[in-house]
C-alpha positions as CSV (number, residue, x, y, z in Angstrom):
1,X,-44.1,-78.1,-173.6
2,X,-43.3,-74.6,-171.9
3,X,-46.8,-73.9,-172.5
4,X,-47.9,-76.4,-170.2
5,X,-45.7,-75.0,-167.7
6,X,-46.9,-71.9,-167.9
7,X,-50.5,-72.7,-167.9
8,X,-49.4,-75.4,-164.6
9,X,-47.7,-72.4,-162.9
10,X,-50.4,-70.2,-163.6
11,X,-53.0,-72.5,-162.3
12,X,-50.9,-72.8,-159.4
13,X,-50.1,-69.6,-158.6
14,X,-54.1,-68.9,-158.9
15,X,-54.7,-71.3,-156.8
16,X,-52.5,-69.8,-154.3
17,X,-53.9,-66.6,-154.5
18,X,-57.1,-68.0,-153.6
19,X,-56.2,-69.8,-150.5
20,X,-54.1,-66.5,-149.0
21,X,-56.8,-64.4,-149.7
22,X,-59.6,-66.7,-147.9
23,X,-56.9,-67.3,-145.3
24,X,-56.6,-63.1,-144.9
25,X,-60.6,-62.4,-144.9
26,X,-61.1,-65.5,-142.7
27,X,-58.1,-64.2,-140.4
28,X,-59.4,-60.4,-140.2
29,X,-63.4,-61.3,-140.3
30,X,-63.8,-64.5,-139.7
31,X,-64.7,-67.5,-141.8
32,X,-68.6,-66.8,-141.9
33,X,-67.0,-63.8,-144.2
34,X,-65.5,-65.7,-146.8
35,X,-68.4,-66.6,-149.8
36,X,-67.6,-67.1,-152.9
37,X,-68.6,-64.3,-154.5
38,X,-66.7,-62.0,-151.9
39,X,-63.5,-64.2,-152.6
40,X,-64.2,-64.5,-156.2
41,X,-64.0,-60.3,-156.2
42,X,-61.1,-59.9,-153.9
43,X,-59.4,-62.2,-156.5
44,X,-60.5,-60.7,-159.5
45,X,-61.3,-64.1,-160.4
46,X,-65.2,-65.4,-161.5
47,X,-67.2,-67.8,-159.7
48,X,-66.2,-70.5,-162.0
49,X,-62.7,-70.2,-161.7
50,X,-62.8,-70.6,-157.8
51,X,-65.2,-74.1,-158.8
52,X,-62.4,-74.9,-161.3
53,X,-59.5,-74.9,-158.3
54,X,-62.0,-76.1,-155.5
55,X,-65.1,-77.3,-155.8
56,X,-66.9,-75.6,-152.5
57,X,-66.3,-73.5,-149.6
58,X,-65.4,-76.3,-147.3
59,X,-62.4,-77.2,-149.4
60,X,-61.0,-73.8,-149.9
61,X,-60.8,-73.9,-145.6
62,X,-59.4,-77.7,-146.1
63,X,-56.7,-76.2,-148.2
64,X,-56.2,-73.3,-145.7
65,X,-56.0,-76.0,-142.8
66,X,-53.8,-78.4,-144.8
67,X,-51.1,-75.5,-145.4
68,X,-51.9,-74.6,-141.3
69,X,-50.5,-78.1,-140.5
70,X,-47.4,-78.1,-142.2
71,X,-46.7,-74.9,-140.4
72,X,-48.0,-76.1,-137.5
73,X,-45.7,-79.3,-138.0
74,X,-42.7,-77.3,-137.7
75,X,-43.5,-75.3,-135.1
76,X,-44.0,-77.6,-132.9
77,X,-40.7,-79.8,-133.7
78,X,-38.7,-76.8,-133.5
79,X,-40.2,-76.4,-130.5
80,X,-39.6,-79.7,-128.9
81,X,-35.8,-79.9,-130.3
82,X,-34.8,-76.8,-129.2
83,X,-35.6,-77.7,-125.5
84,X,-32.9,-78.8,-123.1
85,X,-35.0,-81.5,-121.7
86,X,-38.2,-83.7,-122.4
87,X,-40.2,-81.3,-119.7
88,X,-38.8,-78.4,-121.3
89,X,-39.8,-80.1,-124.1
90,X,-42.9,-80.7,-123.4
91,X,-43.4,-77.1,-121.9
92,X,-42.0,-75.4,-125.3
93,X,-44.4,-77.9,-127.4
94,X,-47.6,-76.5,-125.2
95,X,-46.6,-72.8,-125.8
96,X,-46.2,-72.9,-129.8
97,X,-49.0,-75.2,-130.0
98,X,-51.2,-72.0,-128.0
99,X,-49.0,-69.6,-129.6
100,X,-50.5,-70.6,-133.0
101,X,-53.9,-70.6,-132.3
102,X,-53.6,-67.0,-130.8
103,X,-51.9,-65.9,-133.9
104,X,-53.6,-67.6,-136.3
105,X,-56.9,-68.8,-135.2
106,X,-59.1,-68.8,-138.3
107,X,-56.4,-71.4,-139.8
108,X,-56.7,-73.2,-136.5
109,X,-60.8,-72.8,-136.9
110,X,-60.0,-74.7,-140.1
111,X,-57.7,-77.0,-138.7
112,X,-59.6,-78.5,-135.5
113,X,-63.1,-76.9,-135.7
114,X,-64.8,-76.3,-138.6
115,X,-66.8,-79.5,-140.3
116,X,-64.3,-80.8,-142.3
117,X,-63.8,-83.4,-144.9
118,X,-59.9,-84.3,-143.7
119,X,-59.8,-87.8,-141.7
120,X,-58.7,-87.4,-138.1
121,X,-57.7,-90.4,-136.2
122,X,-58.0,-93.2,-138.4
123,X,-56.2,-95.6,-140.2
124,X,-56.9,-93.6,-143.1
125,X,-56.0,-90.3,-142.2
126,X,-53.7,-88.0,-143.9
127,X,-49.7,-88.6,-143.2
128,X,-49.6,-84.9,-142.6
129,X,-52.3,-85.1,-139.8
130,X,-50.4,-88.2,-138.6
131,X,-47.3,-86.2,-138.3
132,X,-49.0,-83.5,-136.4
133,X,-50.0,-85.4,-134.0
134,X,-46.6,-87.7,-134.0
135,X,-44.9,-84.2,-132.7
136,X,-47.3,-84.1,-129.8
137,X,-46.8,-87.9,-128.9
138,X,-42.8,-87.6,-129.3
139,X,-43.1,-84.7,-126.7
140,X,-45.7,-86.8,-124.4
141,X,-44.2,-90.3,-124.5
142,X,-41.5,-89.6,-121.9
143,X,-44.0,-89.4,-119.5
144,X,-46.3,-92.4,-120.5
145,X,-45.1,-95.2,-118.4
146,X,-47.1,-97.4,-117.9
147,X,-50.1,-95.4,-120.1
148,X,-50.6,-96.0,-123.3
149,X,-49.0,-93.4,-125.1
150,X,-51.5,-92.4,-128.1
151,X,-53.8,-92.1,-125.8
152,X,-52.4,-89.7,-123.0
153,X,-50.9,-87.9,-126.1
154,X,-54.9,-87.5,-127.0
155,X,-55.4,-86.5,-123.3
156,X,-52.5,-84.0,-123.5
157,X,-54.1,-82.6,-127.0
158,X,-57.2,-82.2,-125.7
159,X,-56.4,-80.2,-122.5
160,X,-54.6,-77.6,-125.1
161,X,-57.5,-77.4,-127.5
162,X,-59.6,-77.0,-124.6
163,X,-57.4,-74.1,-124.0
164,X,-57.4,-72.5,-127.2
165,X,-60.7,-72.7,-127.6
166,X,-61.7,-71.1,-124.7
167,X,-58.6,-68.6,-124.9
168,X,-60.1,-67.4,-128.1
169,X,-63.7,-66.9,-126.9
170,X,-61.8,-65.1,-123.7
171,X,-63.4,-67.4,-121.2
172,X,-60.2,-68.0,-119.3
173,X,-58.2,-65.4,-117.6
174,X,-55.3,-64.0,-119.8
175,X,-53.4,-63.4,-117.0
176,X,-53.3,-67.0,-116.5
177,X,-52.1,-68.8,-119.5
178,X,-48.8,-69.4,-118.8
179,X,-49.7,-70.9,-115.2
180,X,-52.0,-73.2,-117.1
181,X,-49.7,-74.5,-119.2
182,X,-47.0,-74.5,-116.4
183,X,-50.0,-76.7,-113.9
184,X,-50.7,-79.1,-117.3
185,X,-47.0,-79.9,-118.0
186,X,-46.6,-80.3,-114.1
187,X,-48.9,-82.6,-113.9
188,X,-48.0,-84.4,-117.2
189,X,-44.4,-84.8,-116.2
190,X,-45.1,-86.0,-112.4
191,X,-43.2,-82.6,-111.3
192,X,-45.0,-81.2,-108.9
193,X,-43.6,-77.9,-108.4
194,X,-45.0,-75.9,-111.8
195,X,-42.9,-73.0,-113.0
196,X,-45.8,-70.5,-113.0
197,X,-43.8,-67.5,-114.0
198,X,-46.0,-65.3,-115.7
C-alpha cells in the first residue's frame, strides 16, 4: 500500500510540475510559447509523460485556468467581505478582479480567452465556474432592483473583461483605470458622484 502512495504522490507532484512550468513560460512568453516538446524539456519529462498527465495542449491551459479560478475565487470574496459597504464592495470586487488580469494574464488568457473545453454558462458548467461568477453576482445584486440579477451581473462582468482585455493590449489609457472602474461602479450603484481618485 505505501507504494501506491508514493507512485500517487509522485504522479501528482509531476503533474504539478507540469502545470507551474506551462503557467511560468505562458506567463513570461506567452501561451503561443508553450509546445510540448518545449514543456516536456523544461520538465525533464518525455513527450509521453506530458500525454500520460494531459492528453493535449488545451488541457494543460484548462488545468492552468482551473487552478486560476480558485485563486481568482478568493480574491474576489476577500475582496467583497472586506468592504464596509455593498458600493465599496462592489468597488473592491472590480479592482481585484483587474488586479488579476494585470498580474497574471496568461492564466486569465486561459481562464476567459483561449478556446476552451470548460462549460461557461450552462446548466452543466463546472461548480467552480459557478462560484466565480456567484462572487460577482453577490457583489452586483444590491443594485439589481428591479433587473434581473444574473443578467446585470453578466453586464457588470462584461464591462470588466472588456477592460482587461483592452488594458492588456494597452488600448485604454493607464492613467485612467481607476476612473473607469470608479464611472462603472457609479453607474452600477445609481451614485452619481464617482470617486475618481487616481
Amino acid at each position: 500500500m505505501p507504494t501506491t502512495s508514493r507512485r500517487e504522490r509522485a504522479r501528482l507532484e509531476r503533474r504539478e510540475l507540469i502545470l507551474r512550468t506551462a503557467r511560468e513560460l505562458a506567463e513570461a512568453e506567452g501561451w503561443g510559447a508553450v509546445t510540448t516538446r518545449r514543456l516536456a524539456e523544461a520538465v525533464d519529462y518525455s513527450q509521453p509523460v506530458l500525454y500520460g498527465h494531459f492528453k493535449n495542449m488545451n488541457a494543460i491551459a484548462d488545468a492552468v485556468a482551473i487552478d486560476g479560478i480558485e485563486e481568482l475565487i478568493d480574491l474576489l470574496r476577500n475582496a467583497r467581505r472586506s468592504a464596509p459597504d455593498p458600493v465599496a464592495g462592489l468597488r473592491a470586487l472590480a479592482g481585484a478582479y483587474l488586479d488579476y488580469a494585470f498580474t497574471h494574464p496568461a492564466v486569465y488568457e486561459a481562464i476567459f480567452v483561449r478556446p476552451t473545453d470548460l462549460e461557461f454558462a450552462s446548466a452543466d458548467s463546472p461548480l467552480l465556474l459557478k462560484t466565480a461568477f456567484g462572487e460577482i453576482q453577490a457583489a452586483v445584486e444590491p443594485f439589481a432592483g428591479d433587473d434581473d440579477p444574473e443578467t446585470l451581473t453578466e453586464v457588470f462582468w462584461s464591462a470588466l473583461h472588456g477592460q482587461a482585455t483592452l488594458n492588456h493590449a494597452r488600448r485604454l489609457r493607464p492613467t485612467h483605470r481607476h476612473a473607469r472602474v470608479d464611472l462603472l461602479v457609479a453607474r452600477l450603484s445609481g451614485n452619481n458622484s464617482p470617486n475618481t481618485a487616481e
